[in-house]
C-alpha positions as CSV (number, residue, x, y, z in Angstrom):
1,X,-27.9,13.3,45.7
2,X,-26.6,12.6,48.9
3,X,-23.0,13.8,50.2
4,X,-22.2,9.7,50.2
5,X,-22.3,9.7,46.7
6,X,-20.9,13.1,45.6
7,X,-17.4,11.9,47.6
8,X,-17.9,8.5,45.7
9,X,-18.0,10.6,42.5
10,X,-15.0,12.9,43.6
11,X,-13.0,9.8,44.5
12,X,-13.7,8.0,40.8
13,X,-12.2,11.5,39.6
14,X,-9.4,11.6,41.3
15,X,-8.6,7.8,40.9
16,X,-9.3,8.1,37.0
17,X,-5.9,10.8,37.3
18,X,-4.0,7.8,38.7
19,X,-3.1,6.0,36.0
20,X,-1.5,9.3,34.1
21,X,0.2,9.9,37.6
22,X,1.8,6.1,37.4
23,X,3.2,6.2,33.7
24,X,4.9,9.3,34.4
25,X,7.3,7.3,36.9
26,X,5.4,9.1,39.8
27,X,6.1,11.9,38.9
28,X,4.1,14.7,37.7
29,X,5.5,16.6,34.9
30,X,3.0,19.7,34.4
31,X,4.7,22.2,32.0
32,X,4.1,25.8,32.2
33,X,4.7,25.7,28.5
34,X,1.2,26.7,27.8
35,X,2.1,29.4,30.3
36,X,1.7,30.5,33.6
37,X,-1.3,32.2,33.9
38,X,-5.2,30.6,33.4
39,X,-8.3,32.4,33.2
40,X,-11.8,30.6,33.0
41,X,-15.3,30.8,32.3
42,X,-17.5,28.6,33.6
43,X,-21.6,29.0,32.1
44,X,-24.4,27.4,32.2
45,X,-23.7,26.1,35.8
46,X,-26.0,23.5,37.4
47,X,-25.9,23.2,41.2
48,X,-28.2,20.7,42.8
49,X,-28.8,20.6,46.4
50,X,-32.1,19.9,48.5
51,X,-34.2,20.3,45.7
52,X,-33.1,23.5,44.1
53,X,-31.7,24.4,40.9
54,X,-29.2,27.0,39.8
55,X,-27.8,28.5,36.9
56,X,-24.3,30.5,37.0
57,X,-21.8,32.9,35.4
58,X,-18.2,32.0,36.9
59,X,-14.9,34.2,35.5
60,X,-11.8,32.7,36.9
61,X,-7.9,33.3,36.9
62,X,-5.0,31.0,38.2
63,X,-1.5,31.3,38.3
64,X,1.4,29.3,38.4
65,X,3.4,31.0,41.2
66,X,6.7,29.0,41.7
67,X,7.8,27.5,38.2
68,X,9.8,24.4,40.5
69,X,6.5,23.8,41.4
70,X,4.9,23.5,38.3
71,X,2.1,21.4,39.0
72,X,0.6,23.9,41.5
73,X,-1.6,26.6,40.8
74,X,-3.5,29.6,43.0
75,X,-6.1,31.5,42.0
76,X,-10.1,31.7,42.5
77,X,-13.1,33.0,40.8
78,X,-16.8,34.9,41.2
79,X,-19.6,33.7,40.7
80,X,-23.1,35.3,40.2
81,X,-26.1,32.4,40.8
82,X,-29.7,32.6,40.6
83,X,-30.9,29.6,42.5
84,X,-34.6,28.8,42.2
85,X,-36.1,26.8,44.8
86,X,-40.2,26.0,45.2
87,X,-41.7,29.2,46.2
88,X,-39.0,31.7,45.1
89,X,-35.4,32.5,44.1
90,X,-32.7,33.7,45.2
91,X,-29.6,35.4,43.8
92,X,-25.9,35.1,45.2
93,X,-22.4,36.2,44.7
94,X,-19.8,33.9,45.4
95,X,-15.7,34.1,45.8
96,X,-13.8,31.0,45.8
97,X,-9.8,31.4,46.6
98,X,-7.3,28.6,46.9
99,X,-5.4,26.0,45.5
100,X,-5.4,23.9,42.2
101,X,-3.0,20.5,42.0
102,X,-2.4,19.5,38.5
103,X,-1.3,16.0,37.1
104,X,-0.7,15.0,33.7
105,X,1.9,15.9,30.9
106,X,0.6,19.5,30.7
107,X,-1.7,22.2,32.1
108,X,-4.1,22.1,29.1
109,X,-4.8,18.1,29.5
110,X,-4.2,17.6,33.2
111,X,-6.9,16.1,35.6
112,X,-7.5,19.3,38.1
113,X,-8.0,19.1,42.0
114,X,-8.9,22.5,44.0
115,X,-9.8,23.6,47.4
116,X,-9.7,26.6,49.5
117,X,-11.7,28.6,51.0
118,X,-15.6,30.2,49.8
119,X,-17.6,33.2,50.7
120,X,-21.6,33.3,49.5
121,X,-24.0,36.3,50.0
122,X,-27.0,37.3,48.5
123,X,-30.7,38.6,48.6
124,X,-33.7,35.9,48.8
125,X,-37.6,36.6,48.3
126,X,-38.2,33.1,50.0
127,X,-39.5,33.1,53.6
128,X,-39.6,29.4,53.9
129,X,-36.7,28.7,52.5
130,X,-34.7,30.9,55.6
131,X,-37.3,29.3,58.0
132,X,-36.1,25.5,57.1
133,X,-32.5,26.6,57.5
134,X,-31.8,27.0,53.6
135,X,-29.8,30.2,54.4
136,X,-27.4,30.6,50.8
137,X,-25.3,33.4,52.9
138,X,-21.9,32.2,54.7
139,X,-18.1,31.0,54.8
140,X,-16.7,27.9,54.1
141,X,-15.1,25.8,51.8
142,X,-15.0,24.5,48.3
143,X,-13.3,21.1,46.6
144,X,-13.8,20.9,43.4
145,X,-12.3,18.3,40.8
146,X,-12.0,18.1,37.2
147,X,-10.3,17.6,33.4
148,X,-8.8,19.9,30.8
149,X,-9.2,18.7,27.3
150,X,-7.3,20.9,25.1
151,X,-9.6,22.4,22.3
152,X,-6.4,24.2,20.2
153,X,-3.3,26.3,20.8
154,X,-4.1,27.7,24.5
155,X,-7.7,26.6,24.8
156,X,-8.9,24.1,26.7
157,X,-12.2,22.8,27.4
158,X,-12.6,22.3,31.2
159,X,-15.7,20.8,32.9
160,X,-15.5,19.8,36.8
161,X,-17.7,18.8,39.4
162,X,-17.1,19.2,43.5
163,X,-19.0,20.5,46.7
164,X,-19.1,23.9,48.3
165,X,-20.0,24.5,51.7
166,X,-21.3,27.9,52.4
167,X,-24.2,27.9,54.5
168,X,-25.6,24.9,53.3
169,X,-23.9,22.1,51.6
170,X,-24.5,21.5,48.0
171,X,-22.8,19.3,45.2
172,X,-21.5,21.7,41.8
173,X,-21.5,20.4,38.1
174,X,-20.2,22.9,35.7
175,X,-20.5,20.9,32.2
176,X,-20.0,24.3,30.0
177,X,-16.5,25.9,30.9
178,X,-13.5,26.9,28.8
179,X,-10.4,27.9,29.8
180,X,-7.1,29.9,27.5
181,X,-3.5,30.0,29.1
182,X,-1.0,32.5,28.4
């Protein structure tokens, strides 16, 4: 998938939240009655870039750190990947820090956007893959957008899709992620 149509598919995300955005007056209205505080886990994570495949465990946390701004939220997460490529795999650890907007009547059923800022190393057995530049390791960023669909009480069920930029470019689809505020 080229990075043409990964920003098409972030953009229909985002526009899809505009409606919500519009009947609220313009205003977003995110409550922190489901609470301030989110912790996630993503599973099951498929990452497709240049030909490769990846699976992923992702824990996550996010706070709501000023309660007049609501609608914000900071946090990160870690994630462990094994990508396989042809001839080899490698495995990674990943942090992800930054910022999360929110926009719809609550946390737990808002439309998500976060960025900030993403760190990847790892070990690789796959001497082609560092000869035609497909180094995993490095800094950069991460944008990531997505919807919470509450699944009861505090739960929510939370599946996103974005790019992250560490070394090489590559687009991120995590289908299989729950959240629980408190």
């Amino acid at each position: 998938m080229t990075l043409g149509r990964v920003t098409a598919l972030l953009a229909l995300m985002i526009v899809m939240a505009v409606p919500a955005h519009a009947q609220q007056g313009g205003q977003s209205k995110v409550s922190v009655q489901t609470g301030r505080f989110e912790v996630f886990m993503s599973a099951g994570y498929l990452g497709i870039s240049k030909g490769s495949t990846q699976l992923d465990l992702a824990p996550g946390f996010q706070i709501v750190l000023f309660p007049k701004l609501n609608w914000l939220q900071v946090g990160g997460d870690i994630t462990y990947q094994k990508i396989a490529v042809s001839g080899g795999s490698t495995s990674n650890m990943m942090i992800m820090g930054g910022v999360t907007g929110n926009l719809g009547p609550t946390l737990n059923e808002s439309f998500f956007v976060s960025m900030g800022i993403a760190i990847r190393t790892g070990s690789s057995d796959l001497e082609q893959a560092a000869v035609a530049g497909e180094d995993p390791n490095g800094f950069g960023f991460f944008f990531i957008t997505g919807k919470r669909f509450p699944l009861g009480g505090p739960w929510c069920f939370r599946p996103s899709l974005g790019v992250v930029a560490t070394g090489s470019t590559g687009m991120v689809f995590r289908p299989f992620a729950v959240s629980y505020h408190f």
